[in-house]
N, C-alpha and C positions, 0 to 999 in steps of 0.2 A: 625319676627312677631310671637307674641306668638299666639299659637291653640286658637280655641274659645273655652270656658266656657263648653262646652256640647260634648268636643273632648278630652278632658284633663284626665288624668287618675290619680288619687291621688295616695299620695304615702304611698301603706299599704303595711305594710311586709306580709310575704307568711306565711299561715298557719305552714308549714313545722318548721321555723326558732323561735315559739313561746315555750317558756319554759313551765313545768309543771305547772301548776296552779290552781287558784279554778275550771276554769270551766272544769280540764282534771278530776280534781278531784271528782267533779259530775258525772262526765261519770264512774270514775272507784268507784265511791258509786251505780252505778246501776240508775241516774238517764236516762229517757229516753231521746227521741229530744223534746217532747212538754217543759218539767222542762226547758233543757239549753236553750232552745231558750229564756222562762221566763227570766230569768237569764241573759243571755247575751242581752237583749234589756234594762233590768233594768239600767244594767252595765253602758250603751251607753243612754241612757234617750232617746231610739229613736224604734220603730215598728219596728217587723221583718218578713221577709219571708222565709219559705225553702221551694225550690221548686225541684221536681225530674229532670231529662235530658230533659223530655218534654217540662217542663214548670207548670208541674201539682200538686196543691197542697199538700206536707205534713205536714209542721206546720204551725202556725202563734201564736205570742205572744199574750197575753192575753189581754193587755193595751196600751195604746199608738199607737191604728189601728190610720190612717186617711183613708178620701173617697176612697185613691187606692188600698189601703190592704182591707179595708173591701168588696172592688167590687170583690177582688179576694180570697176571704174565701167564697163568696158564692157563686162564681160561681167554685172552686175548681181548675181556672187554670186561668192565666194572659190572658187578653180579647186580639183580635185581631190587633189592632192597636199595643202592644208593644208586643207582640211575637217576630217578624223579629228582633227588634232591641238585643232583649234579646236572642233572637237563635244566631242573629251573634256573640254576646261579647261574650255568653260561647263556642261555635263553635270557635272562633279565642283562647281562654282561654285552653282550651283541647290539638288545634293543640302545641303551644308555648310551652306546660309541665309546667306551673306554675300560681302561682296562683295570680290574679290581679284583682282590684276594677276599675268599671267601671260606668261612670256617665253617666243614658241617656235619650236625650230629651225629650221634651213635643211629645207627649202626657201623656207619663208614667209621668213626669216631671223628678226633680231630684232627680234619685236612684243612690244607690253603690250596684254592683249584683259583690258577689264573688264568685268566682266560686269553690266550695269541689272537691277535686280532691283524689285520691288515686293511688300513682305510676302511676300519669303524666295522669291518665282516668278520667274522668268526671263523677262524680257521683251524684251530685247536684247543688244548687245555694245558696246562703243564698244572699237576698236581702234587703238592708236598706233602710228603708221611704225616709233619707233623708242624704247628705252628711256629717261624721260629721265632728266638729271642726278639725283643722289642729295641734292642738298639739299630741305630740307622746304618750302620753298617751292612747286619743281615737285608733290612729293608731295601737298599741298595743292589744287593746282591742278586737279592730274588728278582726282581723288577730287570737289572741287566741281562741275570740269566734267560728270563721270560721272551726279553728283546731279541737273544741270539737264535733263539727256538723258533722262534717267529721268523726270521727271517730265514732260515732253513725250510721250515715249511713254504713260505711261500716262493722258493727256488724250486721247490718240487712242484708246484702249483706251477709255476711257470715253463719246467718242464715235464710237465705232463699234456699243457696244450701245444708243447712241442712235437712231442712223441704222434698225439693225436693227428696233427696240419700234418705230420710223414707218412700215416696211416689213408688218410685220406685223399693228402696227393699222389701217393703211389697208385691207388683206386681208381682216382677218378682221370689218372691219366693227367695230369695236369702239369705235369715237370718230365724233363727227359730224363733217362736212364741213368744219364750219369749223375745228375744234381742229386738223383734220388738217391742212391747208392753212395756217395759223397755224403748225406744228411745221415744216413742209416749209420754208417760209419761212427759218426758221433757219437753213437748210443752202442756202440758197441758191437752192431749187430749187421755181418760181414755177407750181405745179400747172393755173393756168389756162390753162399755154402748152402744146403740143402733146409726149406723151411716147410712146417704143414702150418695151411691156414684154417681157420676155424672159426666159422661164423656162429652167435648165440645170443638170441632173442629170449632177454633176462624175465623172468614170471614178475608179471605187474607190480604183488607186491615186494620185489626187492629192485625193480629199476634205481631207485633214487640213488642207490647206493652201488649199483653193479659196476660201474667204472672204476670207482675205489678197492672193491674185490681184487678186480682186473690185475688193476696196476701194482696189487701186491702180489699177483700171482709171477708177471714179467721180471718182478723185483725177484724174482726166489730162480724163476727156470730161467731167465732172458727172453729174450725176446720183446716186441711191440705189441701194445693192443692202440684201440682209437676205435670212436663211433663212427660207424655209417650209417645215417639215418636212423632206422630205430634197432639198430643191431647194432652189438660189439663183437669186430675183426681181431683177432689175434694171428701174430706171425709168430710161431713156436719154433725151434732147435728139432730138425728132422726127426721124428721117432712115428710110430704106425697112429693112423688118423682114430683111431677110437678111443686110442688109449689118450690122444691129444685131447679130444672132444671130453672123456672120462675127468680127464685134469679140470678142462676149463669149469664142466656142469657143475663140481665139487667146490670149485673155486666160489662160484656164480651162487649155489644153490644154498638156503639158512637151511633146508629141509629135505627129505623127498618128496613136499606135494607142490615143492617153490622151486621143482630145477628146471633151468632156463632151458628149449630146444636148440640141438648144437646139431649144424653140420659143418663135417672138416673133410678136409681136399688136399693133397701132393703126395710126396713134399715134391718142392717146387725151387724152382735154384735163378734168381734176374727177377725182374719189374714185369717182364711180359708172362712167364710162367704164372707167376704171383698173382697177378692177373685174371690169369684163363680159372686157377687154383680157385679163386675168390668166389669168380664165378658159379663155377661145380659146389663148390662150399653154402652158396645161398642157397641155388636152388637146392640143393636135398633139404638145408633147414625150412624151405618154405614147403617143401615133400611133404615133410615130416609133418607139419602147421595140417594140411591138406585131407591128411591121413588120419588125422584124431590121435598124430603119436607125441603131444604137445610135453615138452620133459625129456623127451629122448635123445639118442645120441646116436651119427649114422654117419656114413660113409655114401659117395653115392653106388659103389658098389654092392652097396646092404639092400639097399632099396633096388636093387634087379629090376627087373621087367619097365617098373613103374619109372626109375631115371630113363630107361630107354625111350618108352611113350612119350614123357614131358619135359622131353629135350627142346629147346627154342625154336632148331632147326624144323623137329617137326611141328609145330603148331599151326602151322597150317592145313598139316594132310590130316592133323588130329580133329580140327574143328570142319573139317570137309565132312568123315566118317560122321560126328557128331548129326552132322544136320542133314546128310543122306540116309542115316536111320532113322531119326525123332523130328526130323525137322516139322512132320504134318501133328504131331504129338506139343510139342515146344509152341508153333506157332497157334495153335487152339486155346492155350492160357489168353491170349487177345481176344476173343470171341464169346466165351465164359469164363470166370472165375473156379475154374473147378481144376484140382491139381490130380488132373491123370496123369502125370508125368510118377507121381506119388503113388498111385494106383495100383500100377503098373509095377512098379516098381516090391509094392507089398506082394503083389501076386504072383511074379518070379522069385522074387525069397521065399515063398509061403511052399513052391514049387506047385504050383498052379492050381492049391484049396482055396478056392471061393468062400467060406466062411474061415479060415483062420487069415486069411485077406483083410476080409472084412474086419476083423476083430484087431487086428493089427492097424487100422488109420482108423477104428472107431466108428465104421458107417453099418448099416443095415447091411445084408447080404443081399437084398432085392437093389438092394440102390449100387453095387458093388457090382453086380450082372447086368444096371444099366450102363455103368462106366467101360465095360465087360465090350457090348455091343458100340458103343461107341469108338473104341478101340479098333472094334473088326474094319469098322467105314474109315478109319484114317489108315490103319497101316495092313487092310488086307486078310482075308481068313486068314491067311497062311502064316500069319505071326505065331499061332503056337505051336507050330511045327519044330522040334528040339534045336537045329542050326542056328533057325529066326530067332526064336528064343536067346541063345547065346549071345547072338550079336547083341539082339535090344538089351540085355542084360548086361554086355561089355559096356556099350552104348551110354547107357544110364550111369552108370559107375565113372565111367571117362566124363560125361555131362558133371556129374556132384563133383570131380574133382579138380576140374578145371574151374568152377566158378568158386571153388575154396581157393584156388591156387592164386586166383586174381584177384580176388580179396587180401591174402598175405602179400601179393603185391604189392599193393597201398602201403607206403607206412604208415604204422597203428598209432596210439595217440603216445605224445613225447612225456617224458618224465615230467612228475609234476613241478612246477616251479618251485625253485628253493626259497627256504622261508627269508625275510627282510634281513640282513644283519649275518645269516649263514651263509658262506663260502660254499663253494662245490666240492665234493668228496676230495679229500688227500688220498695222493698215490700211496698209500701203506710201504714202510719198509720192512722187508724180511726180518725177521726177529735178526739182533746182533750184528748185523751188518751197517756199515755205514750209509747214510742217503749216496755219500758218492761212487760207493762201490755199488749199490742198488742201482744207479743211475746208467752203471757203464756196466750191466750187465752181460755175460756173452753167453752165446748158445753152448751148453755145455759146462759152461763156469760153474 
């Protein structure tokens, strides 16, 4: 018994097996993915899709939409109902190493989703409206066009760990001035004119994907983004750092309870500015981490007082202060297990009620007035005196937020390893634009 209709796989050669042709030849004239997709749906008299490993929009042909292409050009990614079906065909397409059309049911109705692949990994989809004719011609066609796709994709793939080594050398200090600026140049993006940097520490659940956000955002404003360790840096086109920060969290964020914490710095004009810019840019994003404002968006001028305190320069006079007020309070945790640092701490917010103290870490009141007197033997009657007070109260506050601050220090844990067979996120292109005008972006463009 033959398979049904909507189980059947047609029979299209593999990208791989397709000879040189017009549409390689577009690719190697510099055309981008929006052109050959043109092109290659002309070719085939039939709508096209390219979509990233997600499922998330990067092209669509210009002509020849119907209702299912055009529901997903505006919403920039394949609705829910045919996701599962389209995750399994490229998901099974990846594991197999090659490349095969796939036809699938209603609801999507009948599509052919080919899967781009590059050395056996999954780099995309290219998706056809609608099955086409069965002579070898079209089969031909489709399989060519699929090849051209793919290899545009993985030009952006390759410059995007471009863009990223410029990001990162620039950082980490690792090339001179001018190589740097010379590299930037390439990409369009003219280091002597004024940039804001922007550091953002993407919410766990959308890391996997944050880079690919990224690179569609550079693709639309200009500018570079690239990882630092567990952050994504962006170099933006001079405009006020909140509204920068605004840009990227939207970029970054599927939600409001998934936006990444951004801090952004200058703008800033050379290697050495960019720099110092990057700098100020972390730490307020690690301020922010510190401060429980995890999703926000800041300047280090926003954060007042507290940029001043946990400046580099002073961490030293900070952790002096620190341990000339609590230091006989801090070091008593080694002696018993009892956190009056906590105590203490309930009992100046409480504004010095012994039972709503108590009620607040959960202990008895009696057991709360012995913590009470133990207090007095390390740091003196005189600690509840209003001045003493403030200080231990600044004291406390500067202690919780420097061991938050050196915890965000650490880089947190890396993006989860991509699955076997899947490529790393494509740099999204701006709707209608070319990958090579994406590519050569400028600040302002």
């Amino acid at each position: 018994m033959s398979a049904p209709e909507h189980q059947r796989k047609p029979d299209v050669a593999t990208p791989s097996s397709a000879p040189v042709d017009c549409f390689t030849q577009l690719v190697l004239d510099g055309a981008g993915v929006d052109e050959l997709v043109d092109a290659v749906a002309a070719a085939l008299d039939t709508g096209l899709l390219v979509l990233d490993p997600r499922l998330k929009l990067l092209a669509a042909s210009t002509a020849r939409q119907d209702a299912y292409e055009r529901d997903v050009v505006r919403a920039g990614m394949v609705d829910e109902r045919s996701h599962a079906a389209l995750t399994s065909a490229l998901t099974g397409a990846a594991r197999m190493g090659a490349a095969a059309a796939v036809v699938l049911p209603a609801p999507a109705g009948a599509r052919v989703v080919v899967p781009l692949l590059a050395r056996s990994e999954l780099i995309g989809a290219l998706v056809v409206a609608s099955a086409p004719t069965t002579s070898r011609l079209d089969r031909s066609l489709l399989a060519r066009g699929a090849a051209g796709v793919a290899l545009v994709l993985m030009q952006l793939l390759a410059e995007q760990r471009m863009r990223g080594d410029l990001v990162d050398d620039l950082l980490g200090g690792r090339a001179d001035a001018e190589s740097i600026a010379r590299r930037a140049r390439l990409f369009g993006l003219d280091l002597a004119q004024p940039l804001t940097v922007v550091v953002a520490s993407p919410h766990p659940d959308r890391r996997r994907w944050a880079l690919a956000d990224g690179m569609r955002l550079v693709a639309e404003q200009g500018g570079l983004v690239g990882e630092v360790e567990d952050t994504l840096v962006f170099l933006l086109p001079a405009r006020d750092g909140v509204a920068a920060g605004e840009l990227v969290s939207r970029a970054l964020g599927g939600g409001s309870a998934e936006r990444p914490t951004v801090g952004s710095a200058g703008p800033a004009v050379g290697p050495g500015e960019l720099l110092a810019a990057h700098a100020d840019a972390l730490a307020t994003q690690r301020l922010l981490v510190a401060l429980d404002r995890s999703g926000d968006v800041a300047t280090a001028l926003d954060l007042g007082l507290y940029t001043a305190i946990f400046r580099e320069a002073n961490r030293k006079e900070l952790a002096h202060f620190v341990a000339r007020t609590l230091g006989a309070v801090l070091d008593y945790r080694h002696e018993r297990p009892i956190d009056l640092i906590g105590t203490l701490e309930s009992y100046l917010d409480s504004g010095c009620q012994a039972t709503k103290a108590a009620r607040a870490i959960h202990v008895h009141v009696n057991t709360l007035y012995q913590r009470l007197e133990r207090l007095d033997r390390l740091l003196g009657e005189r600690w509840r005196e209003p001045d003493r007070r403030l200080e231990l109260h600044m004291a406390i506050r500067l202690h919780r937020l420097s061991e938050r601050l050196e915890h965000a220090r650490r880089p947190s844990a890396r993006p989860p390893a991509r699955r076997a067979g899947v490529a790393e996120p494509l740099p999204a292109t701006a709707p209608r634009r070319s990958a090579r005008r994406a590519a050569a972006a400028r600040p302002g463009s």
